[in-house]
N, C-alpha and C positions, 0 to 999 in steps of 0.2 A: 390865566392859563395860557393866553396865546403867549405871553412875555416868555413864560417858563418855557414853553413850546420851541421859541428861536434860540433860547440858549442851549435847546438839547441836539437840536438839528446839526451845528458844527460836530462836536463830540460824537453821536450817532453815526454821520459820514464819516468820520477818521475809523473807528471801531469797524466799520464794513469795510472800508479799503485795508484793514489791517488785515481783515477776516480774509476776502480775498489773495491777498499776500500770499498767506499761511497757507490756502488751500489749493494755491497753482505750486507752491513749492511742495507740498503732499503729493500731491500727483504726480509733477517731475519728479521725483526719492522715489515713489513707488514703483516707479518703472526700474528702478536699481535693486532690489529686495529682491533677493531669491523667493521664490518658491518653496514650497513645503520640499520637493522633491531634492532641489538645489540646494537648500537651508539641510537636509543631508547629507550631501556630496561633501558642504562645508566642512561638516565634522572631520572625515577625511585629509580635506586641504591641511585644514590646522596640524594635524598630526603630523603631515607631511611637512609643514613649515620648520616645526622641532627638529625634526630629524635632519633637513637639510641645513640645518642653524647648527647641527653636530650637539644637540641637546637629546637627554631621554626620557622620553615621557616614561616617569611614574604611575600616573592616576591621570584616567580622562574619565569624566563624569557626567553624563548633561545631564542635566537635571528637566524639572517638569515644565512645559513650554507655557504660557500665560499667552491667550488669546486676547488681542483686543479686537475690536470693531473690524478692521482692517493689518492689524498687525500679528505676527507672532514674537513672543520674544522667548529667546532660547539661553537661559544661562549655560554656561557651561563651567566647571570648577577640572585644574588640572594641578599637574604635579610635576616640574619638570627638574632633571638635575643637569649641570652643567658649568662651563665658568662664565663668567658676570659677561663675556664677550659673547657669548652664544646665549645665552639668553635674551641679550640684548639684540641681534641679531634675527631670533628668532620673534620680538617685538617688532621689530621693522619690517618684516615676513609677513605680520599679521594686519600691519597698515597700508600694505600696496596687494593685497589681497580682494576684488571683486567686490567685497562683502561689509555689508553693516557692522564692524565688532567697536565695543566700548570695552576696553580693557575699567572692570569696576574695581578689583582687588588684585594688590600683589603684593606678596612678604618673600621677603630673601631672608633664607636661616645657612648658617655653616653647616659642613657635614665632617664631622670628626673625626678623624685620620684622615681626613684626602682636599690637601692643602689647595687652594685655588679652587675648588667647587662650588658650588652653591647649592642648595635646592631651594626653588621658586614657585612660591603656590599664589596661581592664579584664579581671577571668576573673572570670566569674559558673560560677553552680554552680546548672542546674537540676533538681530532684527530680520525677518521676512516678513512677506506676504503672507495676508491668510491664508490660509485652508482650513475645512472642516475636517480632517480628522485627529488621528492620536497623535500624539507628541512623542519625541525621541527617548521620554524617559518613563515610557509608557499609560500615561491618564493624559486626556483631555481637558484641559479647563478652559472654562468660557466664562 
């Protein structure tokens, strides 16, 4: 047992300074995470990105927030029409933007009689801080 003992001992130290790693860099991110309050206002910003990108939102959706331990996460699904240069445009809006977003989904389809458009259906993925109550798309889940 003691043999087994010394060989768990390396392995074990790596696994904790890994642990610690992960969990000073949680801390530091968490300080960037909006607020439940903020993690609102976002929805806003974003809208406001489109528009300044000369895109029109179609469809803005959030959907239902998933709580974890310390996190919220907030999909959101939109709809935006415009040409590939503003939408595009309106993606780089969204990456120098304050905020946690993971762009998870997005389809480009034509739009028929109106040559150069696009419409872009996205799912964004926004990250805050917890809070305990409802969510933007009205239920709480925890």
């Amino acid at each position: 047992h003691v043999l087994q003992s010394d060989r768990l001992t390396i392995p074990l130290r790596q696994s904790e300074e890994k642990l610690n790693v992960v969990e000073d860099f949680t801390r530091r991110e968490k300080d960037h995470l909006p607020n439940a309050h903020e993690l609102s206002k976002s929805l806003g910003l974003i809208s406001e990105q489109a528009k300044l990108a000369g895109a029109v939102v179609r469809r803005f959706d959030p959907q239902p927030t998933t709580s974890l331990e310390t996190l919220q996460i907030l999909p959101v699904e939109l709809s935006l029409e415009g040409s590939y240069l503003q939408v595009f445009e309106f993606v780089q809006r969204l990456e120098k933007l304050p905020l946690a977003i993971w762009v998870k989904r997005m389809h480009f389809g034509e739009i028929e009689g109106k040559p150069g458009s696009l419409t872009t259906e996205l799912t964004l993925t926004i990250f805050g801080e917890f809070a305990e109550q409802a969510d933007f798309a009205g239920s709480n889940v925890r």
